[in-house]
C-alpha positions in Angstrom: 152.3 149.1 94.0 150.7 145.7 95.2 152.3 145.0 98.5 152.5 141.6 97.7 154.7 142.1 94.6 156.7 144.9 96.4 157.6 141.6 98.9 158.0 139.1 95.8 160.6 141.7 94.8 162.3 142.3 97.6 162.7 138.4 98.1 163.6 138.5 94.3 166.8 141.2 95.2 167.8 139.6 98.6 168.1 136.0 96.8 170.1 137.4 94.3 171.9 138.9 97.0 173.3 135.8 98.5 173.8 134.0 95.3 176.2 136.6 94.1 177.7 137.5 98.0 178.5 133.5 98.0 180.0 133.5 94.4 182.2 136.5 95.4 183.0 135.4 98.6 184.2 132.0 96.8 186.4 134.5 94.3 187.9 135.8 97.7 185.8 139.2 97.1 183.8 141.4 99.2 180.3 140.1 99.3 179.3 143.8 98.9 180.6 143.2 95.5 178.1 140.6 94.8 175.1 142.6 96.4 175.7 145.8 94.3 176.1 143.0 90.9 172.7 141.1 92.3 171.0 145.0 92.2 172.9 145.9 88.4 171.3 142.3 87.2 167.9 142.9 88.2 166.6 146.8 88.4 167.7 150.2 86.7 168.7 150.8 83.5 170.3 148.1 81.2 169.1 145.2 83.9 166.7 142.3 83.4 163.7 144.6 84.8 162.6 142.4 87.3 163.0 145.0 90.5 160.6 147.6 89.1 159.9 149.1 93.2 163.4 150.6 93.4 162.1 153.6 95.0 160.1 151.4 97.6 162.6 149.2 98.5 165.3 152.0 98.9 162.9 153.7 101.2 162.7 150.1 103.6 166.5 149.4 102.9 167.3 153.0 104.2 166.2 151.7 107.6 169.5 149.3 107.4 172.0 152.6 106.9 170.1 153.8 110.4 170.5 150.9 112.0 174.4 150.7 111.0 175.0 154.0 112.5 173.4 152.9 115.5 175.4 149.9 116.2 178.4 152.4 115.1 177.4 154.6 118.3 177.2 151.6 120.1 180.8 150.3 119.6 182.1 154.3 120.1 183.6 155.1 123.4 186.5 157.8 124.5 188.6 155.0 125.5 188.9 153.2 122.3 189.5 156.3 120.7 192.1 157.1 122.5 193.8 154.0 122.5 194.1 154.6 119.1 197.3 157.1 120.0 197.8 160.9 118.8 199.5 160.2 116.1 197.3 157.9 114.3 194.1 159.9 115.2 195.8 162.9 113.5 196.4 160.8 110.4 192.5 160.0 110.3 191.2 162.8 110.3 193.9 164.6 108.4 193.4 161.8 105.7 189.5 162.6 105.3 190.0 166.2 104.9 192.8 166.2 102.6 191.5 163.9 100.5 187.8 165.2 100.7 189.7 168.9 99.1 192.1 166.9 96.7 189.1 165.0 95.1 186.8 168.4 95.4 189.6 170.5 93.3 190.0 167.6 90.6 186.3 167.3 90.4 186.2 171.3 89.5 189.5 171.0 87.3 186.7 168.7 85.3 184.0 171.6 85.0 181.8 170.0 87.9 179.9 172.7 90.4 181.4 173.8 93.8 178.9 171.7 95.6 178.9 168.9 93.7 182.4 168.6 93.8 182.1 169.0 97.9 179.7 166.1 97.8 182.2 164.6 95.4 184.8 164.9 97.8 183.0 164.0 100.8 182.3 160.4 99.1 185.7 159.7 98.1 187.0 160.7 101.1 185.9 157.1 103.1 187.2 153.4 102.7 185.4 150.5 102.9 186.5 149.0 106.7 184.2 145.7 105.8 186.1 144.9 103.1 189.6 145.5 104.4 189.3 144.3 107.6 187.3 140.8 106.1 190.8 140.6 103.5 193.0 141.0 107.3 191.0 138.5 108.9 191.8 136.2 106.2 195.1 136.0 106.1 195.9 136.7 109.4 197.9 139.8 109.6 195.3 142.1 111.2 198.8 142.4 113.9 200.8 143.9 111.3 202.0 147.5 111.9 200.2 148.5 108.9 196.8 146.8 109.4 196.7 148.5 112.8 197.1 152.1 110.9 194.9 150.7 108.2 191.7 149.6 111.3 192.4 153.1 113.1 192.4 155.0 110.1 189.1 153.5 109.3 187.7 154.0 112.6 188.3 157.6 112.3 186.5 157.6 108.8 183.5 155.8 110.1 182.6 158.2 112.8 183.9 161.0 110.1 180.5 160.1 108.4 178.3 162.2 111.0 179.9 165.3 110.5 180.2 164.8 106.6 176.4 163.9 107.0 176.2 167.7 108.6 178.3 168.8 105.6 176.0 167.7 102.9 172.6 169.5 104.7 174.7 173.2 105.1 176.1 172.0 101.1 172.9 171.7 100.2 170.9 174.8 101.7 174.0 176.9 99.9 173.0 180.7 100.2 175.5 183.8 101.3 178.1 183.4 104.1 175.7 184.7 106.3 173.3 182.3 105.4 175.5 179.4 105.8 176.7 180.7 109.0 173.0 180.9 110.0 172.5 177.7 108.4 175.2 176.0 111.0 173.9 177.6 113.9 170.5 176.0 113.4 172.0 172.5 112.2 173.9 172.7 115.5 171.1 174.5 118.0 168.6 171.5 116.7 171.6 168.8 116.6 172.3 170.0 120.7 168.4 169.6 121.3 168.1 166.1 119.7 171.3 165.3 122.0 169.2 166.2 125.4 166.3 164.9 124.5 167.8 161.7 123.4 169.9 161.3 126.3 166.8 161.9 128.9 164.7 158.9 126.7 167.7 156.7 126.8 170.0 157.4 129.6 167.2 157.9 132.4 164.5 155.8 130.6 165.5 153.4 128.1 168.5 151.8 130.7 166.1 151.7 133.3 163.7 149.7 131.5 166.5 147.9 130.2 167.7 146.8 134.1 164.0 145.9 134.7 164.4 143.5 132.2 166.1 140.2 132.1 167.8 138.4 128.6 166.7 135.0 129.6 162.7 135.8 130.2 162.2 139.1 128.2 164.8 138.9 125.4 162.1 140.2 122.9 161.8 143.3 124.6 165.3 144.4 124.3 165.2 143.5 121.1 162.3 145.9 120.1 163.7 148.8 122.6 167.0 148.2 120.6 164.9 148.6 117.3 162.8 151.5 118.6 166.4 153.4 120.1 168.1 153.2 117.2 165.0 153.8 114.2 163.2 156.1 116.6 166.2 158.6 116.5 166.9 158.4 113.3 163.1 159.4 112.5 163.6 162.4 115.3 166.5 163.5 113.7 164.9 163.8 109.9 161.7 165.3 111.9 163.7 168.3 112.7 165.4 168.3 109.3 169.1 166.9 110.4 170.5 163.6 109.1 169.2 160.7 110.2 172.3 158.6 110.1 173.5 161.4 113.1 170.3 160.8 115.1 170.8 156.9 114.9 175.0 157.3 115.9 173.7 159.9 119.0 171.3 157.1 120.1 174.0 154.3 119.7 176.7 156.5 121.6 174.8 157.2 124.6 173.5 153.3 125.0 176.9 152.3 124.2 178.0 153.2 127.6 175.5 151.2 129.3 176.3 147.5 129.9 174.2 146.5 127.7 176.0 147.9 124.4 177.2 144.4 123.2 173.4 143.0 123.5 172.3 145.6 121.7 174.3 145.4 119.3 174.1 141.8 118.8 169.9 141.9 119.1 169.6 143.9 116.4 172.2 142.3 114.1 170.0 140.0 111.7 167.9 143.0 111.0 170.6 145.2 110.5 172.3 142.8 108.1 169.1 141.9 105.5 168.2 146.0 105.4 172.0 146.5 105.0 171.9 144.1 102.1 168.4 145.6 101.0 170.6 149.3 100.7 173.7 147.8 98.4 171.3 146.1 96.2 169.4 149.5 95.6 172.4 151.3 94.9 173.8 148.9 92.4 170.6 149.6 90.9 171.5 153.5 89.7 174.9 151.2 87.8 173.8 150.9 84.3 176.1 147.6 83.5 175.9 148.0 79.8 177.0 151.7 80.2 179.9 150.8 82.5 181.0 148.1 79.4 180.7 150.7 76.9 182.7 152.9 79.1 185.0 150.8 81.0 188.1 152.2 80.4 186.6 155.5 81.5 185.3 154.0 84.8 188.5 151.9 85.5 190.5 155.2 84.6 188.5 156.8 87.3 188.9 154.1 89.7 192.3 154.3 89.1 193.4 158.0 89.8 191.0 157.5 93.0 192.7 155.0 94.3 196.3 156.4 93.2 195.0 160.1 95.1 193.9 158.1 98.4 196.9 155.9 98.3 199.4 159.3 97.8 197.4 161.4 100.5 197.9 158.2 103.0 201.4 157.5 102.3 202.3 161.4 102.5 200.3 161.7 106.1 202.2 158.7 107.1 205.7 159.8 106.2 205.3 163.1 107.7 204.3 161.7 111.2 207.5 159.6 111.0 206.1 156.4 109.7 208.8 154.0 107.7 207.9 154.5 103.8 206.8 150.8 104.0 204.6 151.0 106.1 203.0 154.3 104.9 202.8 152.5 101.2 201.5 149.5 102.8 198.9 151.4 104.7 198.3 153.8 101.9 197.3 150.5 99.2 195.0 148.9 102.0 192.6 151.9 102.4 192.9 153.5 98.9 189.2 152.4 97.8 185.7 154.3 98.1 183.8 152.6 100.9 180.2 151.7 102.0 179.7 155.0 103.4 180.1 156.4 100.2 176.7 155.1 99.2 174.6 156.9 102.4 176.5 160.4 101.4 175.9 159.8 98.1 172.2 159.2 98.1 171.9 161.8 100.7 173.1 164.3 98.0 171.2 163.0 95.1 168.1 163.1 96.9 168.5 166.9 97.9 169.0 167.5 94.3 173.2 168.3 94.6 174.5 165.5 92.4 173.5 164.8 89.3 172.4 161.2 88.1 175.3 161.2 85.6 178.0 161.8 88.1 176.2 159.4 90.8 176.4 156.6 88.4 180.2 157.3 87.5 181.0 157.1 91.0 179.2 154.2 92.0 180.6 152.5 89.2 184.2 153.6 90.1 183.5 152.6 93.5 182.7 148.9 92.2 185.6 149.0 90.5 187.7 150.0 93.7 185.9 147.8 95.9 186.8 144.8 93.2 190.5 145.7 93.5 190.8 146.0 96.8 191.4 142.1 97.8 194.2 142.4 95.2 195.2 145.8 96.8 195.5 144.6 100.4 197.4 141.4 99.3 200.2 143.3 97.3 200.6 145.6 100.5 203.1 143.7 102.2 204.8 142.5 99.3 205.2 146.2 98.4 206.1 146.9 101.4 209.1 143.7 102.0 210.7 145.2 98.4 210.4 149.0 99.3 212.5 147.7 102.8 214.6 145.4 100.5 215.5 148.6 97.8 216.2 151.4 101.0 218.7 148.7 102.3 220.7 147.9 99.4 220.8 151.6 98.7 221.9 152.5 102.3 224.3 149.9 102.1 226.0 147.7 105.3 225.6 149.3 108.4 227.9 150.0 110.8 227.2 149.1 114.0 228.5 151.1 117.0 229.9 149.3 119.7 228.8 149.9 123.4 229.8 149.2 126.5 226.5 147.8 127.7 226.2 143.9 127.1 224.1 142.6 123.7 221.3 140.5 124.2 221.8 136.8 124.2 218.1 136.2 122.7 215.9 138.9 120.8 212.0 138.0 121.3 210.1 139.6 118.3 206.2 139.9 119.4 205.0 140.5 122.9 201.9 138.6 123.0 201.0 135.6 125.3 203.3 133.4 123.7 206.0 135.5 123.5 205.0 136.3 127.6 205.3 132.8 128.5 208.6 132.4 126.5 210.0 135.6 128.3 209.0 134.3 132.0 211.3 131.0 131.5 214.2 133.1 130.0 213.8 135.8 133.1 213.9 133.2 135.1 217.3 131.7 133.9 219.0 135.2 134.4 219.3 135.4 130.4 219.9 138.7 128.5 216.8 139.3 127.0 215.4 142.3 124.2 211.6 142.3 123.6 210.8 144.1 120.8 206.7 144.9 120.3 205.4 147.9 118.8 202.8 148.2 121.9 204.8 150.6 124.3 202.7 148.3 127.0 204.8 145.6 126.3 207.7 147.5 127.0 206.3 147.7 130.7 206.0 144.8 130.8 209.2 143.4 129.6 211.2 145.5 132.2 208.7 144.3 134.5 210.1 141.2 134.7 213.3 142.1 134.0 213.8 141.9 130.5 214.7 144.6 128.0 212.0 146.2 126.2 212.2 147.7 122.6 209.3 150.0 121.2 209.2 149.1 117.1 207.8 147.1 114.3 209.9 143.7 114.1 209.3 143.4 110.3 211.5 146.7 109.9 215.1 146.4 109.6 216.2 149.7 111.4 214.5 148.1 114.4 216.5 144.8 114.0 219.6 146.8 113.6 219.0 149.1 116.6 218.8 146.2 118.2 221.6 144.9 117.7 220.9 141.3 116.2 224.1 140.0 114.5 225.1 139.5 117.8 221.8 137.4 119.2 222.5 133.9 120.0 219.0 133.1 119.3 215.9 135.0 117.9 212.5 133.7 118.7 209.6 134.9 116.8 206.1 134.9 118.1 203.9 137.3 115.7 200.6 135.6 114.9 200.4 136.1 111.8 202.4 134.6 108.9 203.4 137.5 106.5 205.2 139.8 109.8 206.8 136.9 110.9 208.1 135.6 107.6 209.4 139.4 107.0 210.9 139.3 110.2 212.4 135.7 109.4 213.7 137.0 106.0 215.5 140.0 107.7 216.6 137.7 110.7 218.7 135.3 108.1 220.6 138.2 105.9 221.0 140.5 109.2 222.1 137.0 111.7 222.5 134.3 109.2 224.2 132.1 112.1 221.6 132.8 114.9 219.5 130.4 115.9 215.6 130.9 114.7 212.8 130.2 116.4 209.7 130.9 114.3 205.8 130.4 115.8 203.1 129.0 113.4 199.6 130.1 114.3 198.7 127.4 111.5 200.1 124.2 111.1 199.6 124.5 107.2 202.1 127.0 107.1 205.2 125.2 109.1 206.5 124.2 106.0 206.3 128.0 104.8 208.4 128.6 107.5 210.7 126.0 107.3 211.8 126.8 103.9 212.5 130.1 104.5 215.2 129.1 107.0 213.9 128.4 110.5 216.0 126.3 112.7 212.7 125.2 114.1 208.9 126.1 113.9 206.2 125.6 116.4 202.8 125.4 115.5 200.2 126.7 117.7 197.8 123.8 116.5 200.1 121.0 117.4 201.0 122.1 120.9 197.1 122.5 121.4 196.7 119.0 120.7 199.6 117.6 122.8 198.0 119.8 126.1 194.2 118.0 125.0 195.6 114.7 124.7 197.3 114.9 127.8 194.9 116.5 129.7 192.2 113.8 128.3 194.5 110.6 129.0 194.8 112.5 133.2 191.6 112.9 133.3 190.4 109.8 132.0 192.7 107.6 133.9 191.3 109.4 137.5 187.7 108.6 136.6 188.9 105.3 135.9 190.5 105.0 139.2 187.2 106.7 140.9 184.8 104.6 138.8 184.5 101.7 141.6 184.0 104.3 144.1 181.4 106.2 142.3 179.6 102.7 141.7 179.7 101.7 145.1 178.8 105.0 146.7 175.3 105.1 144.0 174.5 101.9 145.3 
């Protein structure tokens, strides 16, 4: 093809791309929605025929999936990981195996291959962390106990991708036992190669040259040894016949412990983003949008049992690690799509000839459908979750609560944060009785530190209200940043301690009222307090310049 129509088309496809991205991100979607619609519209079968280089452009947008897995590597480190806690790590990786088996033996209760079904599996197996975490962001609760499972569950799944990456090359050799075994032992001999020979280039070279060379006179240059780290291993990587989204991660993860990591990552961000965008709109491409409206209640029936499978599997790997059924449902809604990862595995197995056409369009089109609902899925989470709490307690019934001899707190502080520091400090300092309840065990430290009682638990529970002993608390103060914990906590606080005086923050001042109705004594809104301290620090400051103005004129002259 022409190059200059292979550019008019890929101009064509990235325009559409931000006309639909806006129009969902205006419908409070997923841009990604709107990229996989812009590629539907205009290429494959049942579009407009405008995009007619799909092959082309998938080959350039292919870069973008490298370059993602790079910046992956570069965000990876052992301390973030395990930060994460035991627990929660188990439940990732438990949750992609689980569920990569589940949708494998429902794929073959269907008549679908062994290995298809594997790649089946491996696909379904993944959420879609930009489009949960974009939905958190939004309204704030990215602090709740179950967006923290929700983000750590997805990290685990995102770095779940090289080894699933690995899966689909021994998937797709096949052969005996011994051949697979053989298989692996190559796969892992070539992957340990690639490994020393990338960390010679990169840890002895690349973040030498990198030290010789300064942001503010050579910042092109890291920006095209960023490029060069991250596409360079991903070519080494297919060269010896092993994924390239693993060769781009390796690269990442040994550069991600230099000092550099967050320039990298930020250098190569533009690039990343429009190859990114390049990738969905090719993929949307294999949707056929007049098949999926002759067959839509086969796709959203398929869309459906996915996200009913990934929601159970969740839930039950929740529950058994001792996680309130709440939460686990919560958790379990938020993460029960097919995510963007789904598309790299996908097209990894189509191109070695393992998944049909046929099925690769009924997934993609299932996983538009999931990645529609999942807004909708994210906001219903904590609602779920307030009427699940609600339905256990009126079946438990009034609890008793056991008297001891040591003294009940005088004031229960829900959320450990800087706020909820600062308040703790004054009411240490006054010799009150003080709880601190914060589901970081850090805060507990810290608490009892300064000679407060600390409480390890979720506030928005009411087995951790109780344990605590509330209908006795003079006062609770509530500091959670974000509004749906704290008005769950505020909810519980008024039926569990309807005469205890409530103290509710407001990250926002548009949600005070929110607040107020639901029965605070008093709300205080970050916002407002930020603009009594810049008042009065202007009118100080103001009036000694004032005072020094004289001075200064007299002193110039």
């Amino acid at each position: 093809m022409d190059s200059w129509r292979l550019l008019l088309e890929i101009v064509l496809l990235l325009g559409a791309c931000v006309t639909f991205g806006a129009i969902c991100s205006w419908l409070k979607q997923s841009p990604l929605v709107g990229y996989l619609a812009a590629g539907m519209l205009l290429g494959g079968p049942g579009s407009l025929g405008l995009i007619r280089a799909e092959h082309e452009i998938e080959s350039v947008a292919e870069l973008g999936v490298a370059l993602f897995l790079f910046s992956l590597g570069l965000e990876f480190s052992w301390k973030r990981l395990m930060g994460l806690g035991g627990k929660i790590l188990a439940s990732g990786a438990i949750q992609v195996a689980l569920t990569l088996i589940a949708a494998a033996a429902v794929s073959m209760l269907f008549g679908i291959g062994a290995k298809e079904a594997v790649v089946i599996g491996a696909m379904l197996s993944l959420s879609s962390t930009a489009a949960v975490l974009r939905v958190f962001m939004e309204r704030g609760d990215i602090d709740s106990l179950y967006a923290r499972n929700s983000v750590a569950i997805l990290l685990i799944q995102d770095m779940a991708v090289v080894p699933l990456a690995v899966l689909m090359t021994l998937v797709s050799e096949g052969g005996t036992p011994v051949e697979i075994a053989t298989s692996l032992v190559k796969i892992t001999g070539m992957a340990l190669g690639l490994v020393a020979v990338l960390h010679v280039l990169l840890n002895k070279i690349a973040v030498r040259v990198l030290n010789a060379l300064t942001a503010e006179q050579n910042r092109e240059l890291t920006v095209v040894l960023a490029i060069v780290a991250g596409l360079g291993a991903a070519w080494a990587a297919h060269a010896v016949n092993l994924s390239p989204a693993l060769g781009a991660f390796i690269a990442g993860m040994f550069l991600g412990s230099s000092p550099f990591a967050v320039q990298l990552r930020s250098d190569i961000a533009s690039l990343r983003t429009i190859l990114l965008t390049l990738f969905f709109g090719t993929v949307g491409m294999v949707a056929n949008p007049i098949w999926i409206a002759e067959h839509l209640p086969f796709v959203l029936g398929v869309a459906s049992l996915i996200i009913v499978l990934k929601a159970a599997i969740t839930c039950g790997i929740l529950r058994a690690f001792g996680q309130l059924p709440s939460v686990a449902v919560a958790t379990g809604l938020c993460i029960s799509q097919v995510g963007e990862f789904a598309f790299v595995l996908g097209s990894t197995g189509r191109e070695k000839g393992v998944v049909s056409e046929q099925i690769y369009m009924v997934i993609v089109s299932s996983t538009i459908a999931t990645l529609f609902l999942t807004p909708y899925l994210v906001r219903v989470a904590p609602l779920m979750a307030n009427w699940l709490e609600r339905r256990r307690s009126l079946a438990t019934g009034p609890v008793e609560h056991a008297e001891s001899d040591e003294p009940h707190p005088e004031v229960i502080l829900v959320g450990f944060g800087p706020a909820g520091q600062a308040v703790g400090r004054a009411l240490a300092d006054k010799g009150r009785n003080v709880l601190v309840i914060d589901v970081n065990p850090q805060a507990k430290l810290l608490a009892e530190s300064l000679g407060l009682h600390g409480q390890i638990g979720d506030g928005t529970q009411i087995d951790v209200l109780e344990h605590a002993h509330i209908h006795t608390a003079k006062m609770i103060v509530v500091t959670l940043p974000a509004r749906e914990p704290a008005m769950m906590v505020l909810h519980h606080v008024k039926r569990l301690a309807p005469t205890a005086h409530v103290v509710v923050r407001s990250r926002y001042q548009l949600h005070l009222s929110d607040f107020e109705q639901a029965g605070a004594d008093a709300v205080i809104g970050d916002e407002e307090q930020v603009g009594y301290r810049l008042s009065a620090y202007v009118g100080v400051q103001l009036t000694m310049l004032d005072e020094a103005g004289p001075h200064r004129d007299a002193a110039a002259s």
